[in-house]
C-alpha positions in Angstrom: 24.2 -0.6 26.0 24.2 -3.8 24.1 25.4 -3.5 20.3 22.6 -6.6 19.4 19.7 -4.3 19.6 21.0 -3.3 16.2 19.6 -6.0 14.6 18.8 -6.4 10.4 15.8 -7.7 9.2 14.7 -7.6 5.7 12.2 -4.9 6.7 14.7 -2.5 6.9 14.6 -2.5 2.8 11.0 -3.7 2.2 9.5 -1.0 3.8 11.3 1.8 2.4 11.1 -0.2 -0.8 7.3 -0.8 -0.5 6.6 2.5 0.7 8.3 4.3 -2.5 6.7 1.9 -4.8 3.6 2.6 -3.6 3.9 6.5 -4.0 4.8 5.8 -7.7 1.9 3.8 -7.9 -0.5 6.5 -7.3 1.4 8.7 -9.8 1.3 6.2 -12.6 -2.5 6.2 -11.6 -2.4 9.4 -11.8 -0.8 9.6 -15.3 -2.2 6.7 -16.5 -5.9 7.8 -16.0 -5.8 11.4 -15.8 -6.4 11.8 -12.5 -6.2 15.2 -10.8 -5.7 14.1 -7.0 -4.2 17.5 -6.0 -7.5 18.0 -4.4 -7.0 15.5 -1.8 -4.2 17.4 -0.8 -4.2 19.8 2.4 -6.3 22.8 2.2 -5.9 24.9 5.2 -8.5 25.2 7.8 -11.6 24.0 5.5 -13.4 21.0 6.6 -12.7 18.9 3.3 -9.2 20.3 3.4 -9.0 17.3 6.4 -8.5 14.8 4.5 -5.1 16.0 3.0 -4.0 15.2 6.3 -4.2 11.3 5.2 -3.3 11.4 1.5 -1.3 14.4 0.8 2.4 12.6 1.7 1.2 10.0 -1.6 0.4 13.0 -3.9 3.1 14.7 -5.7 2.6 16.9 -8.7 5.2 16.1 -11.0 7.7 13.3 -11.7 10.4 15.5 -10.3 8.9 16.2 -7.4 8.3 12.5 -6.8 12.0 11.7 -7.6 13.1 14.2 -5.3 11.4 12.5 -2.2 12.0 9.0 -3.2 15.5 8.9 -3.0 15.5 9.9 0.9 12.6 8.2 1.9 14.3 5.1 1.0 17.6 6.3 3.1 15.5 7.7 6.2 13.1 5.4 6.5 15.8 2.2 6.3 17.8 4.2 9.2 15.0 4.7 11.0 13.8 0.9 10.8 16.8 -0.3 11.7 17.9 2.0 14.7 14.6 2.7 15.7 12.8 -0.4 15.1 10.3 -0.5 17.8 9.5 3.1 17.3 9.5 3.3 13.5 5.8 2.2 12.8 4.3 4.8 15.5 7.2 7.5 14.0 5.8 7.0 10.6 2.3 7.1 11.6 1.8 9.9 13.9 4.3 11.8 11.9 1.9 12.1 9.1 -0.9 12.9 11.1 0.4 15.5 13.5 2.5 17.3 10.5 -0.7 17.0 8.3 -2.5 18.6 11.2 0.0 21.3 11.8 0.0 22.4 8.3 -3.6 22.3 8.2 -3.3 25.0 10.6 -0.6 27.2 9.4 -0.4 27.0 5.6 -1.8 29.3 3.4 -4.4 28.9 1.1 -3.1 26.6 -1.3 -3.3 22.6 -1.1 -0.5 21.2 0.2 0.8 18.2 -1.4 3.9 15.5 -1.4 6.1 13.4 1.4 8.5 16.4 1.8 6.8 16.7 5.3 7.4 12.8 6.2 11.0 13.6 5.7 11.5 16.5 7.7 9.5 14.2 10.3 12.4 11.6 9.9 15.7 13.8 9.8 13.9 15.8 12.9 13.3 12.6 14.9 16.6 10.6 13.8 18.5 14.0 14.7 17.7 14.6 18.2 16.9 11.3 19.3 20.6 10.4 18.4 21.8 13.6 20.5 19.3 12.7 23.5 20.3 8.9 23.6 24.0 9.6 23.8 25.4 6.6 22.5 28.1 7.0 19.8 26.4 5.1 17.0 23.4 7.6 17.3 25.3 9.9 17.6 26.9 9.4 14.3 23.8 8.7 12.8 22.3 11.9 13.8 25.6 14.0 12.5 25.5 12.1 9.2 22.0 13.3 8.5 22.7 16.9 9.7 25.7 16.5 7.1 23.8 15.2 3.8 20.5 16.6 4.9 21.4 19.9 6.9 20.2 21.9 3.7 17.1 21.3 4.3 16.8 23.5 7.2 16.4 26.1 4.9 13.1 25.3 3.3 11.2 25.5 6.5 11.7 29.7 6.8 9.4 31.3 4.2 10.0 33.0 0.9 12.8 30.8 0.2 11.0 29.2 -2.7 7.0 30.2 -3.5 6.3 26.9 -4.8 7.3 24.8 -1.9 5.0 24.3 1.2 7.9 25.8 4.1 4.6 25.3 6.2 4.8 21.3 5.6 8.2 21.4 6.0 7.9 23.6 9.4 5.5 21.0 10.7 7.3 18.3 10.0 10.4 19.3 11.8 8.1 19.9 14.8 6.4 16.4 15.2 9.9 14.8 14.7 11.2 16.8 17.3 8.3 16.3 19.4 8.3 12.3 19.1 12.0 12.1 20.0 11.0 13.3 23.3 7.8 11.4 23.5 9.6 7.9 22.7 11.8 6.8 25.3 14.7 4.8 24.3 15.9 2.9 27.0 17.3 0.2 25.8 19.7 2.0 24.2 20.3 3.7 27.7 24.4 3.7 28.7 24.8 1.2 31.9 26.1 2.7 34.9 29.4 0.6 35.9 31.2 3.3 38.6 30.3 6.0 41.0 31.9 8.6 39.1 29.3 8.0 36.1 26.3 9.0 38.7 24.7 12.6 38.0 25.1 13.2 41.6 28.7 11.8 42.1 31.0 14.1 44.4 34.4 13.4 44.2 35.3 14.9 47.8 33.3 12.1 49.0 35.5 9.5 47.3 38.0 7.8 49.0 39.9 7.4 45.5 40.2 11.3 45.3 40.8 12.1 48.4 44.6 11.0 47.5 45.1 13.7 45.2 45.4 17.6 46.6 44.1 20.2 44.1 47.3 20.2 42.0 46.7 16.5 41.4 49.4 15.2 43.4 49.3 11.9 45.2 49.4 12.2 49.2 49.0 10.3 51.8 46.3 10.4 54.5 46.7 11.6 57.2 46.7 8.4 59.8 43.7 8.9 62.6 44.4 7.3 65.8 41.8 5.9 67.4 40.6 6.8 71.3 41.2 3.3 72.7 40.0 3.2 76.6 42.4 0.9 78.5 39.8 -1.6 80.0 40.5 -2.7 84.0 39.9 -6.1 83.8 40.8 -6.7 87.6 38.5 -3.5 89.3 35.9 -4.3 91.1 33.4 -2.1 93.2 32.9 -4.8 95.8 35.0 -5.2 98.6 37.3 -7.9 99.0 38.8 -8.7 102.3 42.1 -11.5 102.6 42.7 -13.9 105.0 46.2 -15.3 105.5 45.6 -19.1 106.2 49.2 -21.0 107.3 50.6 -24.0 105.8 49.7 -26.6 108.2 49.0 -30.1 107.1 45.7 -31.5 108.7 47.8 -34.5 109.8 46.5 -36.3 113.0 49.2 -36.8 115.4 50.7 -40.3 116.7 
């Protein structure tokens, strides 16, 4: 795992940025010309109840309730761009729809309204993708937002609080959980450097290991002889007959 795939860019604050100015943007429309856009929220399984789907996470019915998301969109969605960049768009995206759909499914009958359910996306998704990625800077990433978010896991059980949608909240802890196993993360996927780091390693197999007995002291091995075969590099299965030749000089005589 390289550290450089953690890399900032100034979209890592001018989304979060953008994306919170733009929900008070529809509020001060809201305000400014009396608009009542709590309609367009999600209205359980009725056709024009659909279209909450798309606009509910930019209507919020009160200034509080507005403040209340902005402040952790702006934290989760700048972690999320800057871990997660090449998955943040599609995380963003399908999390509104599928947690819009989900709710549009199993709320009551009541629109449902506000980005609580974008957020539950995001701690969901940054969460167990840190745990599934196994790398220690995820990993810390993921207990951080279990420590200053963990609350929230609360407000997804019902008759905690009537005026919250639990069923926005339930959904969106499903589709981010859902799209950390979708996405694949490989490039933040640990290199393999030894044997011993293989799922399938066996230690009995390694000659390293073999060198310790079960109490973990160092022996020996035992030395294995091999079977060498003395070679006859003078038998032969052909016969061989000598003849004795004397020393005599092939001299002619005087």
């Amino acid at each position: 795992m390289d550290d450089n795939q953690f890399k900032y860019s100034n979209s890592v604050i001018a989304i979060p940025l953008f994306f919170v100015w733009f929900l008070w943007f529809i509020y001060w429309l809201q305000i400014k010309f009396d608009f009542d856009f709590d309609e367009n929220g999600i209205f359980p399984r009725t056709f024009s109840g659909l279209q909450g789907i798309i606009f509910s996470p930019f209507i919020h019915a009160d200034i509080q309730h507005l403040y209340n998301n902005s402040i952790p969109l702006l934290i989760l969605l700048a972690a999320l761009r800057f871990f997660y960049a090449k998955q943040s768009f599609a995380v963003i995206g399908y999390g509104i729809l599928f947690s819009g759909l989900i709710t549009w499914i199993i709320g009551r009958d009541s629109y449902h309204i506000g980005a609580s359910g974008l957020i539950y996306v995001l701690v969901s998704f940054i969460f167990f993708k840190g745990i599934q990625t196994k790398y220690y800077r995820l990993v810390a990433l993921s207990l951080t937002v279990i420590v200053v978010y963990g609350g929230l896991i609360w407000y997804v059980f019902p008759k905690v609080e009537d005026k919250i949608s639990w069923e926005g909240h339930l959904a969106g802890f499903i589709t981010g959980f859902a799209l950390s196993l979708f996405y694949k993360t490989p490039e933040y996927k640990k290199i393999i450097k030894y044997d011993w780091e293989h799922p399938d390693y066996d230690p009995m197999q390694d000659k390293f290991m073999q060198r310790f007995d079960e109490n973990g002291n160092f022996v020996n091995l035992p030395v294995i002889e091999p079977d060498e075969e003395i070679q006859s590099y003078f038998s032969s299965n052909l016969p061989v007959n000598y003849e004795i030749v004397l020393n005599q000089k092939n001299e002619s005589k005087p």
